[in-house]
Wavefront OBJ file of the C-alpha trace (Angstrom):
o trace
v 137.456 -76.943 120.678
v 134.280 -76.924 119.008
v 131.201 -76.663 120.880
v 127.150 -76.836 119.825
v 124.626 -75.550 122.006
v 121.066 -76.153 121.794
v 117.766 -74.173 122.533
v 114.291 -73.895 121.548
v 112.556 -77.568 122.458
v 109.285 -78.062 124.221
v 106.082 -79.192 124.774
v 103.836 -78.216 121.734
v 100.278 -78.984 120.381
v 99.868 -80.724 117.283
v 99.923 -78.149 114.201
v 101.824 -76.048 116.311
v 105.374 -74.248 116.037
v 108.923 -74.171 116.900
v 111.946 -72.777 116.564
v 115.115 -74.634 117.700
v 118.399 -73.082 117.610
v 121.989 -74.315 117.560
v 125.372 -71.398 118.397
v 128.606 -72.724 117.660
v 131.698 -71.997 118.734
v 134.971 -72.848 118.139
v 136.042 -73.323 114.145
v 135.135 -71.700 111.019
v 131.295 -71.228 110.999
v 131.206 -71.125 107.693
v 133.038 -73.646 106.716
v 130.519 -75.996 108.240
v 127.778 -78.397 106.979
v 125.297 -78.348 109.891
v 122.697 -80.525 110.188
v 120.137 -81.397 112.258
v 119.189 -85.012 113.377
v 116.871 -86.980 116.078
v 116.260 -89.284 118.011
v 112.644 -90.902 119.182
v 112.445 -93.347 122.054
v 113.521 -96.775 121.234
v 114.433 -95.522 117.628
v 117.916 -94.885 116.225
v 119.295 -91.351 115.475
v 117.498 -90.309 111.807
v 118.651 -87.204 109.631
v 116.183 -84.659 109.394
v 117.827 -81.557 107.795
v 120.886 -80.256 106.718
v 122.373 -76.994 105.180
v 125.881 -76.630 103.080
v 128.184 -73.809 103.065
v 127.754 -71.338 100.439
v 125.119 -70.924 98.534
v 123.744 -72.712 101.112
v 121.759 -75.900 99.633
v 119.175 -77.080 101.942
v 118.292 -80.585 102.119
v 115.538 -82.490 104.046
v 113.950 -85.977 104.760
v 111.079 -86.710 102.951
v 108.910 -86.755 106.475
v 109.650 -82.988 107.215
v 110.189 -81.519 104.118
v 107.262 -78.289 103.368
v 106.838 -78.224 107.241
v 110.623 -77.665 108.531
v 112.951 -74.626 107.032
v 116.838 -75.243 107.773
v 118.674 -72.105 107.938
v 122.292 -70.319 109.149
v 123.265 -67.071 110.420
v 127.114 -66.823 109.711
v 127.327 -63.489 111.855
v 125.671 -65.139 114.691
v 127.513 -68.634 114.092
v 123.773 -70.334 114.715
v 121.583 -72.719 112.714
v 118.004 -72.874 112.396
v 115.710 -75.401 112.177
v 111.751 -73.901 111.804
v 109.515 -76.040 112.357
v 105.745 -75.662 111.438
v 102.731 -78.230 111.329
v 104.228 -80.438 114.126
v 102.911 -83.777 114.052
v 103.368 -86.281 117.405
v 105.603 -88.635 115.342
v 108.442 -85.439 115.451
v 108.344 -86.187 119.344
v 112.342 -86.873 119.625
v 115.773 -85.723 121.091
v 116.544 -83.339 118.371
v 120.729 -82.725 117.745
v 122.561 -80.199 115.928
v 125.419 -81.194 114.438
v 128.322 -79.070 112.338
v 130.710 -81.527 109.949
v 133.775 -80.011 108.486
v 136.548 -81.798 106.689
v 135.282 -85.700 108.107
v 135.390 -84.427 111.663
v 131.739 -84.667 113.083
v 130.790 -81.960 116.123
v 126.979 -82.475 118.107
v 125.086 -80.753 120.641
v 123.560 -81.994 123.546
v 120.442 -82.406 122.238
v 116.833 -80.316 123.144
v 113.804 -82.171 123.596
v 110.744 -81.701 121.318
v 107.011 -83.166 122.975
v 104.183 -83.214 120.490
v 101.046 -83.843 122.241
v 98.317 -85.140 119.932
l 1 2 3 4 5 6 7 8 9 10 11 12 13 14 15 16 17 18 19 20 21 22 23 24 25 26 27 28 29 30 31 32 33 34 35 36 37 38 39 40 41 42 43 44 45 46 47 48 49 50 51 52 53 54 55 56 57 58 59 60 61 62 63 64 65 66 67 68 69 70 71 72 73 74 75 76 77 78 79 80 81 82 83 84 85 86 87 88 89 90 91 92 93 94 95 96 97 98 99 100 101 102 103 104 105 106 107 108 109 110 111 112 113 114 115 116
């Protein structure tokens, strides 16, 4: 059974930083595409970032990318998301998620406040 756990959210100030992190269990880590979406109040689940298996292409939507840095640790079976110059519009439910041969895996989800 694969499992995603989130950590990291909060409450930040605009142009601040954060660090959310995502351990996985269950599967072959690195076998994984993991991604990270989110979800704003009354909005629908949007893709933010994602990061293939080896050599590990990153990939980002055009709102984030040059403030957020997707990353994995394959000895610690976690994935990164770093994000810098937080603007109140990333306010959302943010959700790791690990996709492996058309099967898709999430987290619960860890809650990112912006204040402006």
């Amino acid at each position: 059974q694969v499992q995603l756990v989130e950590s990291g959210g909060g409450l930040v100030q605009a142009g601040g930083s954060l660090r959310l992190s995502c351990e996985v269990s269950g599967g072959t880590f690195s076998s994984y595409v993991l991604g990270w979406f989110r979800q704003a109040p009354g909005k629908e689940r949007e893709y933010v970032a994602a990061i293939s298996w080896f050599p590990y292409n990153t990939y980002y939507t055009s709102s984030v990318k040059g403030r957020f840095t997707i990353s994995r640790d394959n000895a610690k079976n976690t994935v990164y998301l770093q994000m810098n110059s937080l603007k109140f519009e990333d306010t959302a439910v943010y959700y790791c998620n690990a996709a492996v041969w058309g099967n898709d895996y999430w987290g619960q989800g860890t809650q990112v406040t912006v204040s402006s």
